[in-house]
matplotlib code that plots the C-alpha trace (Angstrom):
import matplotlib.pyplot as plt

x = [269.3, 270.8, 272.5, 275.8, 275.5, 275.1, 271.6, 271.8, 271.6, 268.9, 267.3, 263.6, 263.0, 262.5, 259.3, 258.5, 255.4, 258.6, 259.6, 262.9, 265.4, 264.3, 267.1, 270.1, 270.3, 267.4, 265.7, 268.2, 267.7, 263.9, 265.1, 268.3, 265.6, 262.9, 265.3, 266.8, 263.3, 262.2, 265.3, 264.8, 261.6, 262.1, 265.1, 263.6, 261.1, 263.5, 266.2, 263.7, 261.3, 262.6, 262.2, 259.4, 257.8, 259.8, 258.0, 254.8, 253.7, 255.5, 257.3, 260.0, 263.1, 261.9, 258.6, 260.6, 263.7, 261.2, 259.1, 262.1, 264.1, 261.1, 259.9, 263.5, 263.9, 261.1, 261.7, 264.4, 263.4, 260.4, 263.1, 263.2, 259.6, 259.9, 262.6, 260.6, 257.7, 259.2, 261.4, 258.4, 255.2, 255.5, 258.9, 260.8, 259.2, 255.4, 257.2, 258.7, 255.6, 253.3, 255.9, 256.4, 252.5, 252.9, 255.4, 252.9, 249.9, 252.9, 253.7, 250.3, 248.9, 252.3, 251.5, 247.6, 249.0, 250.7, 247.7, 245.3, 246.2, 243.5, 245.9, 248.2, 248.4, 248.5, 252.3, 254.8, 257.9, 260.4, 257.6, 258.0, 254.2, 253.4, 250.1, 250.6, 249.0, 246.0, 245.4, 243.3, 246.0, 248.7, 246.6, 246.9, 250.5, 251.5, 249.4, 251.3, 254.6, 253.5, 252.6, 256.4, 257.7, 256.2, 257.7, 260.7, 260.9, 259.8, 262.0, 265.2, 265.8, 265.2, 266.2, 269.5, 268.8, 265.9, 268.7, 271.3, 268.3, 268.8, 272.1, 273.8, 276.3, 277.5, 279.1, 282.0, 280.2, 277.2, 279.4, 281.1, 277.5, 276.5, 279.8, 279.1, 275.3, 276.2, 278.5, 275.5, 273.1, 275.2, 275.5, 271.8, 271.8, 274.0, 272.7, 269.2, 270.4, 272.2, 269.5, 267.4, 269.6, 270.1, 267.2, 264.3, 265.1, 266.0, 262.6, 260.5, 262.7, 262.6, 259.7, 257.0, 256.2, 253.5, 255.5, 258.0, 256.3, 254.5, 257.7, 258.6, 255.3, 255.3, 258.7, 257.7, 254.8, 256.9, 259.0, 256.4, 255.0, 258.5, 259.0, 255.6, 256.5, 259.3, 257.6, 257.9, 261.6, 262.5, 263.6, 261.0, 262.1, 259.8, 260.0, 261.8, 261.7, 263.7, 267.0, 265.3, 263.3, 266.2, 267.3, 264.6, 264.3, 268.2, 267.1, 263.9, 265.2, 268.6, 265.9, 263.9, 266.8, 268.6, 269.0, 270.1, 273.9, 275.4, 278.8, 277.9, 275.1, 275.6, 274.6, 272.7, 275.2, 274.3, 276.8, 280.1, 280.3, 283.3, 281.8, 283.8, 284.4, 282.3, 278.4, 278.6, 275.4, 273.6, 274.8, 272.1, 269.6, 271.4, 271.6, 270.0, 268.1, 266.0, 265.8, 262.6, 263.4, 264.4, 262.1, 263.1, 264.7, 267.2, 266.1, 264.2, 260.7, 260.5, 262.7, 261.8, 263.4, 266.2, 268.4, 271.8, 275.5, 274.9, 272.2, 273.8, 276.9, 275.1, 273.5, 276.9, 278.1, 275.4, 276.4, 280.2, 278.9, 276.9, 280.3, 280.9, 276.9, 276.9, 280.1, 278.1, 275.0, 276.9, 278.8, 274.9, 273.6, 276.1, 274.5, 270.9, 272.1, 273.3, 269.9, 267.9, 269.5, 272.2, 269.0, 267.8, 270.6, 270.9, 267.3, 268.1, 271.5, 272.0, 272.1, 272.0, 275.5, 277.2, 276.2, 272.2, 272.0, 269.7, 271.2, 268.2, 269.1, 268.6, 271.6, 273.9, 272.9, 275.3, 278.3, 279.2, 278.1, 281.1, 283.1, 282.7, 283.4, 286.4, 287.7, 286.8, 288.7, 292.0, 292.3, 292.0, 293.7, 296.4, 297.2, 296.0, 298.0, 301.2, 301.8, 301.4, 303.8, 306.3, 306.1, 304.6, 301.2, 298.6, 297.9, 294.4, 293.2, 291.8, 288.3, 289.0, 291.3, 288.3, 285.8, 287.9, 289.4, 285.1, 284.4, 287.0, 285.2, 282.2, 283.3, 284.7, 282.0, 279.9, 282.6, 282.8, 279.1, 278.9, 281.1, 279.7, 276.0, 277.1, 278.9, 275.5, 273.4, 275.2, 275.6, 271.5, 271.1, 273.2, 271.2, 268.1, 266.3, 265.3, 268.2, 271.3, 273.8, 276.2, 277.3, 275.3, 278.7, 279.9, 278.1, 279.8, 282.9, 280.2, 278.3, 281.7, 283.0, 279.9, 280.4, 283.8, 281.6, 280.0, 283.4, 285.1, 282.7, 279.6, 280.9, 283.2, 280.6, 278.8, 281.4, 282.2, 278.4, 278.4, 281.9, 281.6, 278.5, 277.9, 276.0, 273.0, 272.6, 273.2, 269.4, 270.4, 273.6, 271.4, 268.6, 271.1, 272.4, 269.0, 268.5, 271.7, 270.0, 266.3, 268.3, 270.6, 267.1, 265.4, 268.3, 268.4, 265.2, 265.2, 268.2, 266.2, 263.4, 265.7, 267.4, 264.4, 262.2, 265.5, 266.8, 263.0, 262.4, 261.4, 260.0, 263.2, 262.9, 264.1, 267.0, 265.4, 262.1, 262.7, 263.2, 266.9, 268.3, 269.6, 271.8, 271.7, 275.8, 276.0, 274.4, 276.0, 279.5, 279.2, 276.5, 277.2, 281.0, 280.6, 277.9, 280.6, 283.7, 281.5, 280.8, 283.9, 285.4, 282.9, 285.0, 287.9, 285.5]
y = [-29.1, -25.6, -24.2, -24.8, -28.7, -31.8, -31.6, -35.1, -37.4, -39.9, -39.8, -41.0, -38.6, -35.7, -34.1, -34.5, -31.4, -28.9, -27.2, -26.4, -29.3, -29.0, -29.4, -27.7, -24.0, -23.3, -25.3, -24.9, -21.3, -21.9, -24.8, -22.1, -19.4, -22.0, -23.3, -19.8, -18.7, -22.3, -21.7, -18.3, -19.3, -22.9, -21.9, -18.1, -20.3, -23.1, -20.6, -18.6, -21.6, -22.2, -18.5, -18.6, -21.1, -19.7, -16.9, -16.9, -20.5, -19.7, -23.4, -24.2, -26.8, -30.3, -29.5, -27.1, -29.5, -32.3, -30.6, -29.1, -32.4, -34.8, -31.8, -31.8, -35.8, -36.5, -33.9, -35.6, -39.3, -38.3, -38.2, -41.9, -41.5, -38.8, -40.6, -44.1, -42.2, -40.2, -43.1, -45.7, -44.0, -40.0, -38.8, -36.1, -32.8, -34.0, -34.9, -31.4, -30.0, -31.7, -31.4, -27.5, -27.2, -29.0, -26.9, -23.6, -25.1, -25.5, -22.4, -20.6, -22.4, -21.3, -17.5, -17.4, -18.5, -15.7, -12.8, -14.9, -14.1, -17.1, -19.5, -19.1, -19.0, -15.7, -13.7, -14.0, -13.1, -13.0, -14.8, -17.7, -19.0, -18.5, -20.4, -23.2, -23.8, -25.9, -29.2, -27.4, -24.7, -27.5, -29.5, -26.0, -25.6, -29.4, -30.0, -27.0, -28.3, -31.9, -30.4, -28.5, -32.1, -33.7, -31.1, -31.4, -35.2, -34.4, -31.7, -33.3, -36.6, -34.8, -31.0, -31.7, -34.9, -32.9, -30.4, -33.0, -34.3, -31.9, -32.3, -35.0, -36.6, -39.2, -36.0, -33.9, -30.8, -31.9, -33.2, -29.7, -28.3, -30.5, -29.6, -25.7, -26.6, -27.5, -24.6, -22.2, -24.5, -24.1, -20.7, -19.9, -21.8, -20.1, -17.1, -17.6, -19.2, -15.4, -13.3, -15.9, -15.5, -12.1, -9.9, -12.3, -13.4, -9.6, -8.5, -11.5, -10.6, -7.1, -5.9, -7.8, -11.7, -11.2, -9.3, -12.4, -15.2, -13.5, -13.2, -16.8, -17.8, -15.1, -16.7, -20.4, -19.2, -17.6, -20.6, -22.5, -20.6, -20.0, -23.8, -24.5, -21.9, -23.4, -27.1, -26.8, -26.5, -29.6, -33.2, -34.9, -38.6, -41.4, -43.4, -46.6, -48.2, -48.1, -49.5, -49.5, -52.4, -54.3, -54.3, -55.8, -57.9, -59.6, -59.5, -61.5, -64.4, -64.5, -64.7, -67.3, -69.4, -69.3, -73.3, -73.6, -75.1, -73.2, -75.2, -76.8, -74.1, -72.2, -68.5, -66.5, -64.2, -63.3, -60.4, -62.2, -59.8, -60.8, -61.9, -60.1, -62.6, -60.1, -61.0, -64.4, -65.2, -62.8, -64.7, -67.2, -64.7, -65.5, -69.4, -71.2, -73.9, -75.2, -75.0, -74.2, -70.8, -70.1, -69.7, -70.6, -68.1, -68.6, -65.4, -65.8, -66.1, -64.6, -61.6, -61.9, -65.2, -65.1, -62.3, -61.8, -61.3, -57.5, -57.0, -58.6, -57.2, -53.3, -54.2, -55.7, -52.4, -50.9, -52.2, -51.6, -48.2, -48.4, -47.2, -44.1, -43.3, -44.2, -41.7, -39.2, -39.2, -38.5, -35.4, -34.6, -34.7, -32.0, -29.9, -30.5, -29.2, -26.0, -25.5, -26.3, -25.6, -23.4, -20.9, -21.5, -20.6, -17.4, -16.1, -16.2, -14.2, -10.7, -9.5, -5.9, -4.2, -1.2, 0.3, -0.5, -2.6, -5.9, -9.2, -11.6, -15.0, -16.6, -15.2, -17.4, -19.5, -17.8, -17.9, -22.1, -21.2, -18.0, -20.8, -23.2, -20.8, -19.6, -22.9, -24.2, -20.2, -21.0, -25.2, -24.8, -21.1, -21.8, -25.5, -27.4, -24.5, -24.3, -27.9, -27.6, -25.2, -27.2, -30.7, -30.1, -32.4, -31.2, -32.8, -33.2, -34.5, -38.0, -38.6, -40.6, -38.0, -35.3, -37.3, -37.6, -34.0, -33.7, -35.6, -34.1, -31.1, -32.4, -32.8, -30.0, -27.7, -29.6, -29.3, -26.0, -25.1, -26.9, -24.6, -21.1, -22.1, -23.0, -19.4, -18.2, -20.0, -18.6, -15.0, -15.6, -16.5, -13.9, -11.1, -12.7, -12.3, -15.0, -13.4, -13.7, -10.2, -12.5, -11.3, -13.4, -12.9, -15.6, -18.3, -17.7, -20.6, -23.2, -22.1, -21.9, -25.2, -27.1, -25.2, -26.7, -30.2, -29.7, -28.4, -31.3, -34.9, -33.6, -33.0, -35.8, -38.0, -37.1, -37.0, -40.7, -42.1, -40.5, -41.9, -45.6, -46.1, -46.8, -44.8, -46.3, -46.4, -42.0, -42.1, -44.2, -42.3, -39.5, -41.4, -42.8, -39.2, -38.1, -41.3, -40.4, -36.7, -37.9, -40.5, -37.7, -35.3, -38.4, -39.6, -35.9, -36.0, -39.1, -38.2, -34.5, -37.0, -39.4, -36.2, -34.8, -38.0, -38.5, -35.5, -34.7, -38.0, -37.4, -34.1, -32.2, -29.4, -31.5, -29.6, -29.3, -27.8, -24.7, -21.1, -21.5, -24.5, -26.1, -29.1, -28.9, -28.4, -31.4, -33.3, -31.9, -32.6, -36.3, -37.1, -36.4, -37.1, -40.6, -40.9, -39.7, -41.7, -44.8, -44.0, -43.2, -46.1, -48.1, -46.5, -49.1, -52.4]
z = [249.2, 249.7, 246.7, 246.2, 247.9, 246.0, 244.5, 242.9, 245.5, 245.3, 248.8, 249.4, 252.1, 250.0, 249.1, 245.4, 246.4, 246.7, 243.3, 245.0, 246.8, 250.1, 253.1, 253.7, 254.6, 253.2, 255.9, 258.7, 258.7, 260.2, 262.5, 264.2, 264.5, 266.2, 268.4, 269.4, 270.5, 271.8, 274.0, 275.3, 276.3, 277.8, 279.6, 280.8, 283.0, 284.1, 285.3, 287.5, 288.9, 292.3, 292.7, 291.6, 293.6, 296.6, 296.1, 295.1, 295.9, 299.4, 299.1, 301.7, 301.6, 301.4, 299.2, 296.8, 296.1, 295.2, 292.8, 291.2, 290.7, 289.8, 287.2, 285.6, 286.4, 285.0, 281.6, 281.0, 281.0, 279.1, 276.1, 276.1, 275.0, 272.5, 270.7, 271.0, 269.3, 267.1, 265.2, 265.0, 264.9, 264.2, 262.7, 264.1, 262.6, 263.9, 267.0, 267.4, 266.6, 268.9, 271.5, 271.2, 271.3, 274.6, 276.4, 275.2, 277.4, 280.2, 279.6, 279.1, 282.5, 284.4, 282.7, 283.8, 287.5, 287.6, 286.3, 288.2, 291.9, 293.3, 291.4, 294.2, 298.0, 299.4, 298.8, 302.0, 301.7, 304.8, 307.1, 308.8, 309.2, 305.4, 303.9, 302.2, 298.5, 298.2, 296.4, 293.8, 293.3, 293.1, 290.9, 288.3, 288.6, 288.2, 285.2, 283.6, 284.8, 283.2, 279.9, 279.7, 280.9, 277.8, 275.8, 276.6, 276.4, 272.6, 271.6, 273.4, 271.5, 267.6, 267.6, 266.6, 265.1, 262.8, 261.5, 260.7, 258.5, 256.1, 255.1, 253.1, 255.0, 252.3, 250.8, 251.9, 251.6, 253.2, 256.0, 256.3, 256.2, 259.2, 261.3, 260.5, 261.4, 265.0, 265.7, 265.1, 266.9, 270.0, 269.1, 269.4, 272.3, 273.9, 272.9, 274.0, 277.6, 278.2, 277.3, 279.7, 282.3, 282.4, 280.6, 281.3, 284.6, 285.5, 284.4, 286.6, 290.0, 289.5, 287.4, 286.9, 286.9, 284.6, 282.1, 282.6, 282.0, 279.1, 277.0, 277.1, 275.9, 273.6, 271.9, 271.6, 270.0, 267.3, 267.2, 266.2, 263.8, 262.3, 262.9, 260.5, 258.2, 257.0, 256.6, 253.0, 252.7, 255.1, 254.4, 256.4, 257.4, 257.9, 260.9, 260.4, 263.8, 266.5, 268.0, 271.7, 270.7, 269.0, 272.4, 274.4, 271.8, 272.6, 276.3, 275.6, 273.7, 276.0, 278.7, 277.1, 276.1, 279.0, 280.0, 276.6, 276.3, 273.8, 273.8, 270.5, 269.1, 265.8, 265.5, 263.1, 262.2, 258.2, 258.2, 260.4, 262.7, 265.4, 268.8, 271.9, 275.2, 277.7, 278.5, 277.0, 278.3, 275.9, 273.0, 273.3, 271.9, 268.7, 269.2, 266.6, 268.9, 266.1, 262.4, 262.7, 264.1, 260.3, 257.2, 253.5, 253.0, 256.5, 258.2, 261.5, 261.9, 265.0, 265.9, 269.6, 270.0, 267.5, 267.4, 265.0, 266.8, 265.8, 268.0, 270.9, 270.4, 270.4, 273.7, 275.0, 273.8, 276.0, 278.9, 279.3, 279.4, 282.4, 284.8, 283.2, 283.3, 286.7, 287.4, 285.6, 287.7, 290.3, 289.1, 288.0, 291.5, 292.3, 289.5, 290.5, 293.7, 292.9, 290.9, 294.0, 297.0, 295.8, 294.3, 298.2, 299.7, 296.9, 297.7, 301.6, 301.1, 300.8, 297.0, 297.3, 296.3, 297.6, 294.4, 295.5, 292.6, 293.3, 292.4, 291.0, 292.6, 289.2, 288.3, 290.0, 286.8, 284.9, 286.7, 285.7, 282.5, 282.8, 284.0, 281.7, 278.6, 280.3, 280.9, 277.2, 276.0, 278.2, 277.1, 273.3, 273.2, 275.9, 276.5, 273.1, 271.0, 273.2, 273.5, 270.0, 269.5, 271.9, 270.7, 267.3, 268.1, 270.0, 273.7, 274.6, 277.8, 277.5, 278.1, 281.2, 282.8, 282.2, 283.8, 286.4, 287.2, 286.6, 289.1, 291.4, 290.9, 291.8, 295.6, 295.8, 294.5, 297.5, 300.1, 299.6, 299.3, 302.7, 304.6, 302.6, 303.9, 307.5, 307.0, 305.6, 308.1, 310.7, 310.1, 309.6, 313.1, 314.7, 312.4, 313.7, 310.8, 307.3, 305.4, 305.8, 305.6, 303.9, 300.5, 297.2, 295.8, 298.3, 296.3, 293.3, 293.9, 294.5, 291.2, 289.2, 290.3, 288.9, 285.1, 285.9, 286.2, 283.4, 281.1, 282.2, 283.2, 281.3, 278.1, 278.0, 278.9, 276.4, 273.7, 275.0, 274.5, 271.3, 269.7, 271.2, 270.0, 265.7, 264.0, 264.2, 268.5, 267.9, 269.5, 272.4, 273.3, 273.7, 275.7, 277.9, 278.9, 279.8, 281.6, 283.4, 284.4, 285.5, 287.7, 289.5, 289.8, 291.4, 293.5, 294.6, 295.1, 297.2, 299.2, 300.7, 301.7, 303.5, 305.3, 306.2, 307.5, 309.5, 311.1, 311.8, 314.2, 318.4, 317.5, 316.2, 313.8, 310.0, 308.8, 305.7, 306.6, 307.7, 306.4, 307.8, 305.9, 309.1, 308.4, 304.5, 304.8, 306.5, 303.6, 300.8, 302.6, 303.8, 302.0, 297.8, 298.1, 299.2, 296.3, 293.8, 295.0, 294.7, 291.8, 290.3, 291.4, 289.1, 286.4, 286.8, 287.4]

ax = plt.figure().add_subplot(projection="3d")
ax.plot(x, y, z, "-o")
ax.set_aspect("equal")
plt.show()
C-alpha cells in the first residue's frame, strides 16, 4: 500500500516478489496516466469516425449508420466477455493488457488505411455518384474496427474495477483513498475526451488524417508501456469465478425442476437469507427434491441443479431491474442518434463562420458534454446548496424523477432535431447544392439536449444498477449497462434498415440513401418518441 495507508492488512493478493507494499498510489499513479492516454487515443478515433468514413470511404446514410452502431453495439456487449474472462480465467491486469494490445492493431490497421491510399475508394467529397469501397478494402477496415471492439469489451468491465484493487476498502482510509481515486479517474477522463474533441479531431478535419490517426496510436502505445511499467507496484487479483454463471446456474435447475410442487419442499438456504414473494417460480432452483442432491457434509453435489435462496434471490434482484434498463435504452437510442445522424447532418451543414474559421463536425461532440457539466455546475452549486440553505437539508432529485425528466429529454432532443434537419434539408434543396447554407451552429440544441440525457437518465441509471445491487453483482451492474448500450446501437441499427427497405419500395428514392437525408426527420419524430414512451411506461409495471 501507499504510505501513509494501512500497511498491515493481511490480503492474499499481494505480491510477496515486491520489497515495497504494492497498491495504493503508488500504483494508481501508473493506472490514471494509462487510462488518460488509453482515453485520448480511444476516444480521438471514435469522435471523428463517421467523418471519417464519410469521407474517405465515401459511405452514405444507411451503410454509414449501420457500421457505426453495430461497431459501438457490438464494443460494448463485448464487455460481457471481458468481464466473463477476466474474473474466471485471466484477472483483470492480463485482461487490460491483452485488451489494450488489441485496440493498437485496431488502431495501427485504421492508421495504415489512411497512409495507404489503395486501402480506400477513391476521395469524393460533395459528389453525388461517388465509388463505393470494395470487399477487400472493407474486409481491411472491419478487421481493424473488430480488433478496437475486442478492446474495448476488455478495458470496459476492469479499468475502474483494476484501480479500486489497490486500495483497502475494509479501512477508512483506504475507503477515502478509493472515493479520491474516482474523482481523478473521471478527471483524466474528462480531460483526455476534451483534448480529443478539440485538438485531435481539429488536426484530422483540418490538417492531416495521417497526422491524426498517428497520435492516437502513438498514446495507447505509451499507455501500455506506462500500464507494464508499473506491474511491479500493483495488487494483482486472481480470478475467483464469476457471478454470471451463478446466474445461469438458478435458471438451469429452475428449468429442470420445473413440474416440481414446491408447496411442501424445503430449501437449501445455509445462510437464512429472507425469500421476497416476486418470481416464485425461480425458487425451485433451491428445492431440495431429493436428499441425494446433498453430500455428507449437506452442501450440494451438483451446483447446476441445486442452487441456495441467495442465488435466486440475486437473479430476482436482476430482473426487477429490467424496466428501468429498458427506459434507458431508449434515452440511448437518442444518443446513438446524435452520434450518427446528427455528425451527418453536421458534415452536410455549413460550418464556416463569419470570422472564416472552419467548424470540424466532430465537434458537435462537445456541446452535450458542455451541457452536461453545466447542468451538473448549476444542481449541486445552485439548487442542492440553496435548498440547503432554506430548509437546512439538502433536496436531491430522486432517481426516478431523473430518469424521467431524462427521458423527457430524450423526445425532445428528437423532436427538435426533426424540424432543424427538415430546416436543413430544405434550405439544401433551394441552394441546389450537397450542403446546406444553414448555420452548424443550428445543431447545437439537438446536441445539448442529449448531454441533458445523459446528466439526467444516464447517470441515474447507472447510479441505480450500481446501489441496488450487493457488492458482489458490482460486475453485473456494469455488464448490464453495456448490454443496455449495444441493444440501443443495434435497435438503432435495425430501425435505419426498416426505414430504408420501406420508404425505398416501387422504385422510390429510400430516404435514407441519399446525399440529402430525405425523410430522416420523419423518423426521428414519430419513430424514437413512441420507442421511449413505451418504454418509460415499463417503469411503473
Amino acid at each position: 500500500m501507499a504510505e501513509g495507508s494501512n500497511s498491515s492488512f493481511d490480503d492474499p493478493r499481494l505480491s510477496p516478489s515486491s520489497k515495497k507494499q504494492p497498491g495504493g498510489w503508488r500504483a494508481v499513479k501508473y493506472i490514471l496516466a494509462n487510462e488518460t492516454f488509453e482515453k485520448l487515443a480511444s476516444m480521438s478515433l471514435i469522435a471523428n469516425m463517421t467523418v471519417y468514413l464519410k469521407t474517405k470511404y465515401n459511405m452514405e446514410g444507411v451503410l454509414l449508420v449501420n457500421v457505426i452502431n453495430i461497431w459501438s453495439g457490438t464494443s460494448s456487449f463485448m464487455s460481457i466477455g471481458g468481464a466473463l474472462i477476466s474474473d474466471m480465467f485471466l484477472g483483470r491486469y492480463l485482461m487490460l493488457l491483452y485488451g489494450s494490445i488489441s485496440s493498437l492493431l485496431g488502431m495501427m490497421i485504421l492508421t495504415i488505411t489512411v497512409i495507404v491510399p489503395k486501402l480506400r475508394p477513391p476521395t469524393c467529397i460533395g459528389q453525388i455518384n461517388c465509388i463505393d469501397p470494395s470487399l477487400w478494402q472493407l474486409s481491411i477496415l472491419y478487421a481493424g474496427l473488430t480488433l478496437m471492439a475486442i478492446g474495448a469489451g476488455s478495458i470496459r468491465p476492469c479499468n475502474i474495477a483494476f484501480g479500486a484493487d489497490q486500495f483497502n476498502t475494509t479501512t477508512k482510509e483506504g475507503r477515502s483513498q478509493l472515493e479520491s481515486f474516482f474523482n481523478w479517474w473521471y478527471f483524466s477522463f474528462t480531460f483526455a475526451l476534451v483534448i480529443a474533441l478539440t485538438a485531435v479531431v481539429y488536426i484530422q478535419t483540418n490538417i492531416s488524417w495521417v497526422i491524426g490517426f498517428a497520435i492516437p496510436t502513438a498514446c495507447l502505445l505509451v499507455s501500455i508501456v506506462i500500464f507494464v511499467i508499473g506491474h511491479h507496484s500493483y495488487i494483482i487479483v486472481k480470478p475467483q469465478g464469476s457471478v454470471f454463471v451463478d446466474l445461469v446456474k438458478v435458471i438451469t435447475a429452475a428449468t429442470r425442476k420445473h413440474r416440481l410442487d414446491c408447496s411442501r419442499c424445503s430449501f437449501y438456504d445455509p445462510d437464512f437469507h429472507p425469500r421476497t414473494k416476486q418470481l416464485r417460480c425461480l425458487e425451485k432452483a433451491a428445492a431440495i427434491a431429493d436428499q441425494n442432491e446433498l453430500d455428507e457434509d449437506g452442501k450440494p453435489k451438483n451446483g447446476w441443479r441445486l442452487c441456495n435462496i441467495q442465488q435466486v434471490e440475486n437473479l430476482k434482484l436482476l430482473l426487477g431491474m429490467m424496466p428501468v434498463c429498458l427506459a434507458g435504452i431508449g434515452c440511448f437510442m437518442t444518443m446513438d442518434q446524435q452520434t450518427t445522424i446528427g455528425i451527418l447532418q453536421a458534415i452536410q451543414s455549413n460550418n464556416v463562420l463569419r470570422s472564416g474559421f472552419k467548424i470540424p463536425p466532430g465537434w458537435m461532440g462537445l456541446s452535450p458534454m458542455i451541457a452536461l457539466s453545466i447542468w451538473i455546475s448549476t444542481y449541486e452549486i445552485l439548487w442542492v446548496l440553496q435548498t440547503k440553505k432554506l430548509t437546512g437539508k439538502a433536496k436531491r432529485l430522486t432517481m426516478t424523477q431523473r430518469i424521467n425528466i431524462g427521458l423527457i429529454s430524450a423526445m425532445a432532443c428528437s423532436i427538435v432535431a426533426s424540424f432543424i434537419e427538415k430546416k436543413r434539408r430544405t434550405a439544401a434543396l433551394k441552394h441546389g447544392s450537397f450542403k446546406s447554407p444553414m448555420s452548424i451552429l443550428m445543431l447545437l440544441p439537438q446536441f445539448a439536449l442529449s448531454g441533458l440525457v445523459e446528466a439526467f437518465a444516464t447517470v441515474a441509471i447507472m447510479e441505480y444498477l450500481t446501489t441496488q445491487l450487493p457488492e458482489s453483482m458490482r460486475t453485473v451492474a456494469g455488464a448490464i449497462f453495456f448490454i443496455s448500450l449495444s441493444m440501443a446501437s443495434y435497435l438503432n441499427s435495425m430501425l435505419v434498415n426498416i426505414v430504408h427497405k420501406t420508404t425505398k419500395k416501387g422504385g422510390k428514392t429510400s430516404w435514407l440513401g441519399a446525399p440529402i437525408l430525405r425523410g430522416s426527420w420523419t423518423t426521428l419524430i414519430v419513430i424514437v418518441p413512441k420507442q421511449l414512451e413505451a418504454a418509460n411506461s415499463c417503469i411503473w409495471l
